[in-house]
C-alpha positions in Angstrom: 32.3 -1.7 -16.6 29.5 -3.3 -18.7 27.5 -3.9 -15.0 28.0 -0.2 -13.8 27.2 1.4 -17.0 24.0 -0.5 -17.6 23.2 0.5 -13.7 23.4 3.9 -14.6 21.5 3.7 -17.4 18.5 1.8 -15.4 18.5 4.7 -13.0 18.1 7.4 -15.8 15.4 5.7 -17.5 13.4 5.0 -14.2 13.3 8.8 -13.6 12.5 9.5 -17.1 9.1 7.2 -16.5 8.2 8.5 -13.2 9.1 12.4 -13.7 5.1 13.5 -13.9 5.5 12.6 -9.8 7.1 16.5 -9.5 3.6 17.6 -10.1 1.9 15.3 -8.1 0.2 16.0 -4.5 -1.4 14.1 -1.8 -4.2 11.8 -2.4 -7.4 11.1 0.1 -6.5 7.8 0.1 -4.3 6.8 3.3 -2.3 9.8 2.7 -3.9 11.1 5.4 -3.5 8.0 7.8 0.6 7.8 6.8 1.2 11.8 7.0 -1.2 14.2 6.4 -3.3 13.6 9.4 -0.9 12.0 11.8 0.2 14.4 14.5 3.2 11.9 15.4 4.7 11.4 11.4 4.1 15.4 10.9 6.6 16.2 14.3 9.4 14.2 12.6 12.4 12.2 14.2 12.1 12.6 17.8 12.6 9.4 20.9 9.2 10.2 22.0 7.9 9.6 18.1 10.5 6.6 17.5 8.9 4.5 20.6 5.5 5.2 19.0 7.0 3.8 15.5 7.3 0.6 17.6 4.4 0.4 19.5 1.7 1.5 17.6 -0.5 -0.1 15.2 -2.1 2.5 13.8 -3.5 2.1 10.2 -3.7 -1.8 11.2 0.3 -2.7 10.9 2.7 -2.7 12.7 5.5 -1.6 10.5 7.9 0.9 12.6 10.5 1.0 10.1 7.8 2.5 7.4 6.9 5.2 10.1 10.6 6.3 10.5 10.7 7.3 6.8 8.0 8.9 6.8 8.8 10.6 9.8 12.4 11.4 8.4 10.4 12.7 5.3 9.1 15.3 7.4 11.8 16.1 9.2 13.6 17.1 6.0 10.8 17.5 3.4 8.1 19.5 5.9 4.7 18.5 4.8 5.3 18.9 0.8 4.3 16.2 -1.6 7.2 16.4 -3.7 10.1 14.9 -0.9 8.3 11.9 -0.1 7.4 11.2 -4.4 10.9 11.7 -5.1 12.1 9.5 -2.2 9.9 6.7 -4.1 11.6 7.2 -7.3 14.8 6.6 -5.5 13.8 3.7 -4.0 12.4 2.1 -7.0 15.4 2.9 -9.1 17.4 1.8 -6.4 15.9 -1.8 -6.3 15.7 -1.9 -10.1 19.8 -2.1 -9.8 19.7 -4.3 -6.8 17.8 -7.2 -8.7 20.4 -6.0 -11.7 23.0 -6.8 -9.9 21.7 -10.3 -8.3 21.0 -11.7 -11.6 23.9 -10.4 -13.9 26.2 -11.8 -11.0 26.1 -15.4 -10.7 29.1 -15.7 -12.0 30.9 -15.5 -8.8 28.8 -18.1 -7.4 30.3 -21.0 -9.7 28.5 -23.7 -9.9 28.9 -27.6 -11.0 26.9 -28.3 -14.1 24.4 -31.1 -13.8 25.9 -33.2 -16.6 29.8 -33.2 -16.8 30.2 -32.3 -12.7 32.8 -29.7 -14.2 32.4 -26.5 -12.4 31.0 -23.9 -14.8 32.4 -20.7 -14.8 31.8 -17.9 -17.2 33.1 -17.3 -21.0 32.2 -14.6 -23.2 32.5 -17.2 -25.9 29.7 -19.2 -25.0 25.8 -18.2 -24.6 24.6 -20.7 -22.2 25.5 -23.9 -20.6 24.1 -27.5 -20.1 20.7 -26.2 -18.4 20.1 -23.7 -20.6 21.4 -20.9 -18.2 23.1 -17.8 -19.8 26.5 -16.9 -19.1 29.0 -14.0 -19.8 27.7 -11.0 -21.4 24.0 -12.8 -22.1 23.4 -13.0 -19.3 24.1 -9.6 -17.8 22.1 -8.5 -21.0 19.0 -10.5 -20.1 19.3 -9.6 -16.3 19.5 -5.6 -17.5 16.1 -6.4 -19.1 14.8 -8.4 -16.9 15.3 -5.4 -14.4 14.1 -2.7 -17.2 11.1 -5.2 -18.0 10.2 -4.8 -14.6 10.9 -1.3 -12.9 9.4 0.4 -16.3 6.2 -1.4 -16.1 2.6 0.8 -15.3 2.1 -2.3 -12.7 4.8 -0.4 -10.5 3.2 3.2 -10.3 0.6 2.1 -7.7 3.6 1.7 -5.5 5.7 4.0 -6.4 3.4 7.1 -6.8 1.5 6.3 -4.1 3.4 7.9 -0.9 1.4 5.7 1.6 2.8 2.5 -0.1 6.0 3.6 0.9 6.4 0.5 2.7 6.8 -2.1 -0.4 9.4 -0.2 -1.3 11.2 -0.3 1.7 10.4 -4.1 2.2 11.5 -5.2 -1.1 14.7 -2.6 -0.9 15.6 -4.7 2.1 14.5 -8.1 1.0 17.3 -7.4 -2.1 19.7 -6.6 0.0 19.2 -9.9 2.0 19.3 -12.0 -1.0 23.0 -10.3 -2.4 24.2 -11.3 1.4 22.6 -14.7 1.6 24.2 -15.0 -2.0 27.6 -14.1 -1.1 26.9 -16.6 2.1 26.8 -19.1 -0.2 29.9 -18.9 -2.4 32.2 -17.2 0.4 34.0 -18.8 3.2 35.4 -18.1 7.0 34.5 -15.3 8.6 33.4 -13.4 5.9 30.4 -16.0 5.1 28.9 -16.0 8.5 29.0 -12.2 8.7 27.3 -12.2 5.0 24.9 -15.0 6.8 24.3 -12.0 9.6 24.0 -9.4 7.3 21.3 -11.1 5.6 19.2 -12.0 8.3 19.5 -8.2 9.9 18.0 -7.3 6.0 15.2 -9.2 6.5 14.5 -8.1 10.1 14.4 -4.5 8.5 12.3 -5.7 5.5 9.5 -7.2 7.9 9.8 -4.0 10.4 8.7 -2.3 7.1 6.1 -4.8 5.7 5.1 -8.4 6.4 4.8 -9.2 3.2 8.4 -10.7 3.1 7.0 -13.6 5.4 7.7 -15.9 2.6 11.6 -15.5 2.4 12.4 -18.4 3.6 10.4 -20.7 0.5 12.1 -17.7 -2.0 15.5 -18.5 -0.3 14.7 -22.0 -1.7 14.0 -21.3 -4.9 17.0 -19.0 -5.0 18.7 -22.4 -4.5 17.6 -24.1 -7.1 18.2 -21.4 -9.3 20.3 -18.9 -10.0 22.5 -20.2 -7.2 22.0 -24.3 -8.0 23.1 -25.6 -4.9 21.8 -28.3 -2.4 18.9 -27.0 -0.3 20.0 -27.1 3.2 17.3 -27.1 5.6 18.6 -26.1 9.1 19.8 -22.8 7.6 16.6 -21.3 6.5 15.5 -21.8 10.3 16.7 -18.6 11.3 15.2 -16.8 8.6 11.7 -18.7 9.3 11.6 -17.9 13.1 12.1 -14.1 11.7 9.3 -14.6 9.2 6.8 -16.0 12.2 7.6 -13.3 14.6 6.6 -10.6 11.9 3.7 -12.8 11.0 2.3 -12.8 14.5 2.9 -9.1 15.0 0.7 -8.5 11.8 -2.1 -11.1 13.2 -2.3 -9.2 16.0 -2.0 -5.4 14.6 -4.8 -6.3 12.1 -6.9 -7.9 14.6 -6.6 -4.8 16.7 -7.2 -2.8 14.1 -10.3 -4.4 12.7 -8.8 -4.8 8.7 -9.3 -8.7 8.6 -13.3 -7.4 9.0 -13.7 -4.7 6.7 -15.2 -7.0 3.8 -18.5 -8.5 4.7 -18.0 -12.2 6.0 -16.7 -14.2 2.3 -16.8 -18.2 2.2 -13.5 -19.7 1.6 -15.1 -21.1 -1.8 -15.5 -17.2 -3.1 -11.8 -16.9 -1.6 -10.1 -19.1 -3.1 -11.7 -18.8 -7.0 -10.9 -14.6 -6.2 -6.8 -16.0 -5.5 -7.2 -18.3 -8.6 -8.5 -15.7 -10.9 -6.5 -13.0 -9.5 -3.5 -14.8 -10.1 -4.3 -15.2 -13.8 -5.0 -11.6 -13.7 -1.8 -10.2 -12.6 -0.3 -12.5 -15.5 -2.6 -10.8 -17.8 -2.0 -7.2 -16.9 2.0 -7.8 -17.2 1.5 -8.8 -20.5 -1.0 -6.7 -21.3 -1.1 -3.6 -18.9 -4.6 -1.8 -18.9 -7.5 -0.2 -17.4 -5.2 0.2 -14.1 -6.1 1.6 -11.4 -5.9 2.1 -7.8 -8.8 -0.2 -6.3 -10.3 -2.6 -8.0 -13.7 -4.1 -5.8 -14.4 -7.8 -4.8 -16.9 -9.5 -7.1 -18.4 -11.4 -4.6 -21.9 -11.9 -6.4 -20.0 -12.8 -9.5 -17.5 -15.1 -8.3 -20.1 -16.9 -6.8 -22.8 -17.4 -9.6 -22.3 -19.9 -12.6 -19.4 -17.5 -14.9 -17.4 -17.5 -11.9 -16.9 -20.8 -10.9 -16.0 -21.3 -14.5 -13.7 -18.4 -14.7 -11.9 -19.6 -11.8 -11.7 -23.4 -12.9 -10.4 -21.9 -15.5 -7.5 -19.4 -14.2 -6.9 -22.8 -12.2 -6.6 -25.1 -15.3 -4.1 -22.5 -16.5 -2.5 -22.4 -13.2 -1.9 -26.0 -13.4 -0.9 -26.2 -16.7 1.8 -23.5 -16.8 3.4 -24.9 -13.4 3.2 -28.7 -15.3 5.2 -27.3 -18.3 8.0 -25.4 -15.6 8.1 -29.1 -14.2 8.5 -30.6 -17.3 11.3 -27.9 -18.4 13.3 -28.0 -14.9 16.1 -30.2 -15.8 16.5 -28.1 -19.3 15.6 -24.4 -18.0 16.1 -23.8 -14.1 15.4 -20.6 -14.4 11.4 -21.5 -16.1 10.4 -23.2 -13.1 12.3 -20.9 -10.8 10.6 -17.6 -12.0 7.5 -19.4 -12.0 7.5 -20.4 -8.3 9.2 -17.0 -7.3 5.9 -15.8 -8.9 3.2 -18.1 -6.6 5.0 -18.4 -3.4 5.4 -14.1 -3.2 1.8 -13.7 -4.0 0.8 -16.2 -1.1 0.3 -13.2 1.1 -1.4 -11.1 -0.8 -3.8 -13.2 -2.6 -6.9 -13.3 -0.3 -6.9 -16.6 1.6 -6.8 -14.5 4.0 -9.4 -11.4 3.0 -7.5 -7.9 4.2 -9.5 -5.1 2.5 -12.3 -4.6 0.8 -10.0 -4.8 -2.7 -9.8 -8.3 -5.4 -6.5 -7.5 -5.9 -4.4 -4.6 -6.1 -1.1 -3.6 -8.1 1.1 -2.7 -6.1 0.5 -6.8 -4.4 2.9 -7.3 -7.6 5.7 -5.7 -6.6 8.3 -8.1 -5.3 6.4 -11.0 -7.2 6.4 -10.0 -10.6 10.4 -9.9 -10.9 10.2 -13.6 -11.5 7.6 -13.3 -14.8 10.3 -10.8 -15.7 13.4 -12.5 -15.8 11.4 -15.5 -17.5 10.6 -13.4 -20.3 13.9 -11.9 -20.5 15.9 -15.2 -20.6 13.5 -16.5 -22.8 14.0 -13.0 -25.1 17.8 -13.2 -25.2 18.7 -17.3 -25.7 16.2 -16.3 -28.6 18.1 -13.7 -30.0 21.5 -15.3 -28.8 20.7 -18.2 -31.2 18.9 -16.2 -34.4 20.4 -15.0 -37.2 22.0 -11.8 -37.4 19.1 -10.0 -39.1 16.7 -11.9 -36.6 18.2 -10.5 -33.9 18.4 -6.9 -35.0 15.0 -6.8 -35.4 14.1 -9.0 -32.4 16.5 -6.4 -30.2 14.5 -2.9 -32.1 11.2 -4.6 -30.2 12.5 -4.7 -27.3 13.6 -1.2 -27.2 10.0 -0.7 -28.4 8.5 -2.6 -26.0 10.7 -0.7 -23.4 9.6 2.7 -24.9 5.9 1.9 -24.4 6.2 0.1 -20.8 7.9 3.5 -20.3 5.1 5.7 -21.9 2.3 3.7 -20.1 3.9 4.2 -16.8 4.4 7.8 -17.1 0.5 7.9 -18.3 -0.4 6.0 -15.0 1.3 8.2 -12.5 -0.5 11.3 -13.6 -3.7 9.6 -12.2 -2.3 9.9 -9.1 -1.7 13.9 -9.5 -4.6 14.4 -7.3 -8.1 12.9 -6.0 -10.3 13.6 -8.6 -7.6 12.2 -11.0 -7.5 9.6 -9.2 -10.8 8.8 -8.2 -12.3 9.6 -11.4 -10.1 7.1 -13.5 -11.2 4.5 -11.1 -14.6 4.8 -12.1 -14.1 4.8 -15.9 -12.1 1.8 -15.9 -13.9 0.3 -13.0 -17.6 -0.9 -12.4 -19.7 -0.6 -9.0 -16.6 1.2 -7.5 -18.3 1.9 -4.0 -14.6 3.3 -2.8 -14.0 5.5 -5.9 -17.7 6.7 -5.6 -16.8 7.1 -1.8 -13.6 9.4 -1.9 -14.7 11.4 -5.3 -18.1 12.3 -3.3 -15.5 13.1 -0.7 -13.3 14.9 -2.4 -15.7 17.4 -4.0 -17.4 17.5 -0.2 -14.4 19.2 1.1 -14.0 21.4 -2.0 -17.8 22.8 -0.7 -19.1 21.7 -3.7 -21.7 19.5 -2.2 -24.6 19.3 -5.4 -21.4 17.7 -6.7 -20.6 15.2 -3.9 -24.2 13.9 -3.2 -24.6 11.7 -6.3 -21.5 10.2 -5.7 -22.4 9.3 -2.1 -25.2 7.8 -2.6 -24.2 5.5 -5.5 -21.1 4.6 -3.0 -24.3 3.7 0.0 -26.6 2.0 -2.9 -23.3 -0.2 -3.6 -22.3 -1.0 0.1 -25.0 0.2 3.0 -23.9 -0.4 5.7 -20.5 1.9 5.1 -20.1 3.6 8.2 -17.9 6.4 6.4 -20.4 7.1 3.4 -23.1 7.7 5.9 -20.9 10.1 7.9 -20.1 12.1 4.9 -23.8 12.1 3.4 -24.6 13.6 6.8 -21.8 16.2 6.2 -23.4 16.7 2.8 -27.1 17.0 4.0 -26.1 19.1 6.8 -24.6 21.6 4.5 -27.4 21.7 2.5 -29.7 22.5 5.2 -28.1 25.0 6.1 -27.8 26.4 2.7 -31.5 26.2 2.6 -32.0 27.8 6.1 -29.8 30.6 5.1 -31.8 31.3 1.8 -35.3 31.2 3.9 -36.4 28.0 3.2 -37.2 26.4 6.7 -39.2 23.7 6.1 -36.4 22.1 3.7 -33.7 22.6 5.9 -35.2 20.5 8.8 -35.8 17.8 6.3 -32.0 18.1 5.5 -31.0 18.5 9.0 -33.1 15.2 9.9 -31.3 13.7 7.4 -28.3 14.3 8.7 -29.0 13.5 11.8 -30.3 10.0 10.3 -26.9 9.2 8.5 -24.6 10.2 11.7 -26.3 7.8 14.0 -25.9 5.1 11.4 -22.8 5.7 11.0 -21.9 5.6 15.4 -23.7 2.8 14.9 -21.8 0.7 12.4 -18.6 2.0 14.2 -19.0 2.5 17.4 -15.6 2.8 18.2 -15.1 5.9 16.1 -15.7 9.7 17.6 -16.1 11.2 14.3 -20.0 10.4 13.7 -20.7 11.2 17.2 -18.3 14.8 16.9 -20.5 15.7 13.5 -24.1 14.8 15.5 -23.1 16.7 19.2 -21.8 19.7 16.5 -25.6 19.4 14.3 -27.0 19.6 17.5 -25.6 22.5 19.2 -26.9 24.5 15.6 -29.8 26.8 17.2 -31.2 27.1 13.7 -32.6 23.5 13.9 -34.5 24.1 16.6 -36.2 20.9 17.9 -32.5 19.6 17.6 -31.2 22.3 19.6 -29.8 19.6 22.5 -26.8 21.0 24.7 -27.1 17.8 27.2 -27.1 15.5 24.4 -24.0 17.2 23.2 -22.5 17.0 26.8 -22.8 13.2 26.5 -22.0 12.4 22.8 -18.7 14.8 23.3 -17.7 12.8 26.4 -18.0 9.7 24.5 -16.1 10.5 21.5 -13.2 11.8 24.0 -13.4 8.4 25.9 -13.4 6.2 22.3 -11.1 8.6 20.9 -7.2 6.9 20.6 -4.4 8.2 22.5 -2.9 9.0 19.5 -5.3 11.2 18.5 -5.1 14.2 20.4 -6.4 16.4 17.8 -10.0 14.1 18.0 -9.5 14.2 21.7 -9.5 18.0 21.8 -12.6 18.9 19.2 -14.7 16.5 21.9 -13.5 18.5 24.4 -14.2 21.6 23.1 -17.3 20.5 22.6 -18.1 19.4 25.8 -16.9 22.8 26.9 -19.5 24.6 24.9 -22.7 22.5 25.6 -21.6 23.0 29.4 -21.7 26.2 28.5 -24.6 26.5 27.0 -26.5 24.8 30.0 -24.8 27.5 32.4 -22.6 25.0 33.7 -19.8 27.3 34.2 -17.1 25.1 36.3 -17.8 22.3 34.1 -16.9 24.0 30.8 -13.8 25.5 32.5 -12.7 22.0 33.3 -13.2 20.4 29.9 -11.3 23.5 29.1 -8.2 22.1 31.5 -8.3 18.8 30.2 -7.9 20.5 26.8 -4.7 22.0 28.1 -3.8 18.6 29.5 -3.9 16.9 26.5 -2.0 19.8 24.2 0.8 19.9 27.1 1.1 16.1 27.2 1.9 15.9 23.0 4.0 19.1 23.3 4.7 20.4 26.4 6.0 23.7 24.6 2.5 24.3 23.0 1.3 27.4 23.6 -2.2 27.5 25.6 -3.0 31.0 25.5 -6.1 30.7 23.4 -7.4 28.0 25.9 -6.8 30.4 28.5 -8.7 32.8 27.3 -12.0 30.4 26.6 -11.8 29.6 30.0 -12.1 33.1 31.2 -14.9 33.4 28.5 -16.7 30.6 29.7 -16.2 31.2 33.5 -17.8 35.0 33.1 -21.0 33.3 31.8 -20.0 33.3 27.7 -21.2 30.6 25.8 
């Protein structure tokens, strides 16, 4: 009764913290790539959009499971912010009770206590045994605030208000469920603990189809050994669950590699690498304890970390490092559950902490997600053998902080997921807790570029291009930015500055092909700029012919919508050159490509262009 009524409770108070997400929309960052701008998520559940769940690597993973929610999202939710938000919550609260229930339920795992070789079972009568584990009602105490500890804290929001991240929730939903079947594995027997055994190992197929990151199971499976669960490692039955790890480990090698992710920061020694992990590590540690200036992207201090204050910063973080896991040693025969959290802690960051550089980030919060439940049920042991122990008075006023503490965890995370209410929210926290923030620079200047308020966006973009140069997207949207000033200025009579703006543009688009010359969109904005008869010396309809065709030949499968502005395009500068069959064909192809994604679309409007186009229009 005392386990169901405290998971009630964790439920209500989760949805307290994260109620602002009912006001929250869609955010410019990887929104678009996850639903907003993906034809295939936006059609919902269908076969032809389940087989491209698990075949396409789109957004540089290969995570089908993530794109069936968010497909299913749609399906249910149409294209409204509030579905998917809510679905978050429920997830989070969700996994909040999960971990609940693992640690509060050890008692049905009976174990043989180190010193007598009795088998300990639970009393209410007594606060903890031999090793300084809790038992009976402690313990489900300290495992309803480890929980609390955790799903309240503002470290969270990034995951849970942030619709794209959709997938750590859905990876640590199923890596929960994994560990209550391996659990019951352990303490059942017959068939029952070979079908928990299955169950487990189907969780964690289902965890990795919706993120990697659960590639370290296997070494948490060990530590769940040691403790809660204090049994003898046995080695041949984590094999399963390692070949399962690899296999989703060389799928993500591959999607990133594909994608180009593992090369979006400029080329970092593993020296600046490994300080970054080290100090990165010690900064996670200092934000649960001390949770501020969070935000969503925090950028790599490469210059720092590998001048004179870095190197000392990170000898430092890895003094500390070494020094906290020497005093878990020192504690393991005394207090499993020290050195288990601790390791919990290290090995689940192993993916995330930048050996391996994915990103242009240092470190990001929502990386904490499935590592930071081990810092919490540290603390919260810690917290209630404490107030187990104290004197009565001591422990009324040692429980009254806690509650505190749990108000303002629950205050600062409700603070933190307004910021993601919208981009400029977003973007402009960034920057005030944030220095030389070339992506929050990037996506504000975007942001008010789409609103038409380009006097607004330029600063922005340029500090973003000062910050990184060679930024292939910053120089597409400061030739947006120019090219709608030029013509602003050629509207208002002033010719001479709008070629200066439209050569501008033209300057920033072919950067931009340049750096990426596997993305249309630069060479879509320069064949557009060039078909504009107001720039006159630009005015190129052959040039357009060939950068349209080679956007539509780099332009994915997947996206049709890129495939059909080229197109278009190439339609019109045909057109334009009185190339009459020709534009009427890029026409058909249009068709083609419409009827291939839905072959109910209705062509009518392409019909009539090609009439247009085949009586001499342009």
């Amino acid at each position: 009764m005392l386990r169901t009524a405290l998971s009630a409770l964790l439920v209500i108070v989760v949805a307290v913290a994260y109620l602002p997400v009912v006001g929250n929309g869609w955010v410019n960052y990887d929104d678009d790539v996850y639903v907003t701008a993906n034809p295939e998520v936006l059609r919902g559940l269908s076969l032809n959009e389940v087989s491209w769940a698990f075949t396409t690597t789109h957004g540089g993973n290969w995570h089908p499971l993530t794109w069936l929610s968010h497909m299913l999202d749609c399906q249910w939710f149409g294209a409204a912010p509030l579905g998917p938000h809510l679905v978050n919550v429920t997830l989070h609260a969700a996994n909040a009770v999960l971990i609940f229930w693992f640690l509060s339920g050890q008692g049905q795992y009976r174990r043989v206590d180190a010193t007598s070789g009795a088998t300990a079972g639970l009393s209410s009568s007594v606060v903890a045994d031999t090793r300084g584990d809790l038992l009976g009602s402690a313990r489900v105490w300290a495992a309803a605030l480890a929980a609390a500890l955790y799903a309240l804290h503002p470290l969270r929001v990034e995951a849970v208000a942030w619709t794209a991240e959709r997938k750590e929730l859905l990876a640590a939903f199923f890596a929960w469920l994994a560990i209550l079947a391996y659990a019951a594995y352990t303490w059942r027997s017959g068939a029952a603990r070979w079908a928990c055994y299955g169950a487990s190992l189907i969780a964690l197929a289902l965890g990795l189809l919706a993120k990697p990151m659960l590639v370290t199971m296997p070494l948490l499976l060990v530590v769940l050994d040691y403790w809660p669960l204090c049994r003898r490692v046995k080695v041949v039955e984590k094999l399963p669950y390692l070949i399962v790890a690899l296999g989703s480990a060389g799928a993500t090698v591959w999607a990133q590699s594909r994608f180009g992710n593992t090369q979006l920061l400029e080329p970092t020694s593993l020296s600046v690498r490994a300080a970054n992990a080290a100090v990165t590590t010690i900064t996670y540690l200092r934000q649960t304890f001390w949770p501020s200036a969070l935000t969503c992207f925090y950028p790599y201090p490469r210059e720092w970390l590998a001048s004179t204050g870095g190197l000392v910063a990170a000898l430092a973080a890895a003094f500390l490092l070494l020094a906290i896991t020497a005093t878990c040693l020192l504690c393991r025969e005394r207090f499993r559950w020290l050195l288990a959290g601790w390791l919990w802690y290290l090995i689940a960051l192993v993916p995330v902490i930048g050996l391996v550089q994915v990103g242009r980030q240092a470190h990001a919060d929502r990386y904490t997600y499935l590592p930071a439940i081990g810092v919490s049920w540290i603390v919260a042991w810690l917290f209630v053998l404490v107030v187990r122990l104290a004197a009565a008075a001591t422990r009324a006023i040692a429980v009254a902080t806690a509650v505190v503490v749990l108000a303002w965890l629950a205050l600062l995370t409700a603070q933190q997921t307004t910021y993601w209410r919208d981009d400029l929210s977003l973007w402009n926290h960034a920057l005030t807790v944030t220095r030389d923030n070339e992506i929050a620079n990037q996506n504000l200047g975007a942001t008010y570029l789409r609103a038409g308020k380009v006097d607004e966006a330029l600063p922005y973009l340029e500090e973003s291009l000062r910050l990184r140069p060679n930024a292939a997207e910053t120089h597409r949207n400061l030739g947006l930015a120019c090219e709608a000033i030029a013509q602003r200025s050629h509207e208002s009579g002033q010719a001479t500055e709008a070629i200066e703006h439209f050569a501008r543009a033209e300057h920033h688009y072919l950067e931009s092909a340049r750096l990426r010359p596997d993305w249309p969109l630069p060479l879509l904005n320069l064949a557009t700029l060039y078909l504009k008869v107001a720039t006159g010396r630009m005015y190129q309809p052959s040039e357009v012919a060939r950068l349209a065709q080679r956007a539509y030949e780099i332009a994915s499968a997947a996206d049709r919508n890129g495939q059909i502005a080229a197109l278009l395009l190439l339609a019109s500068a045909e057109a334009a050159q009185g190339h009459r069959d020709a534009a009427a064909a890029a026409i058909d192809r249009c068709r083609a490509v419409l009827l291939e994604a839905d072959p109910a679309a209705d062509t009518s409007e392409f019909d009539q262009l090609r009439r247009h186009y085949l009586t001499g229009g342009r």
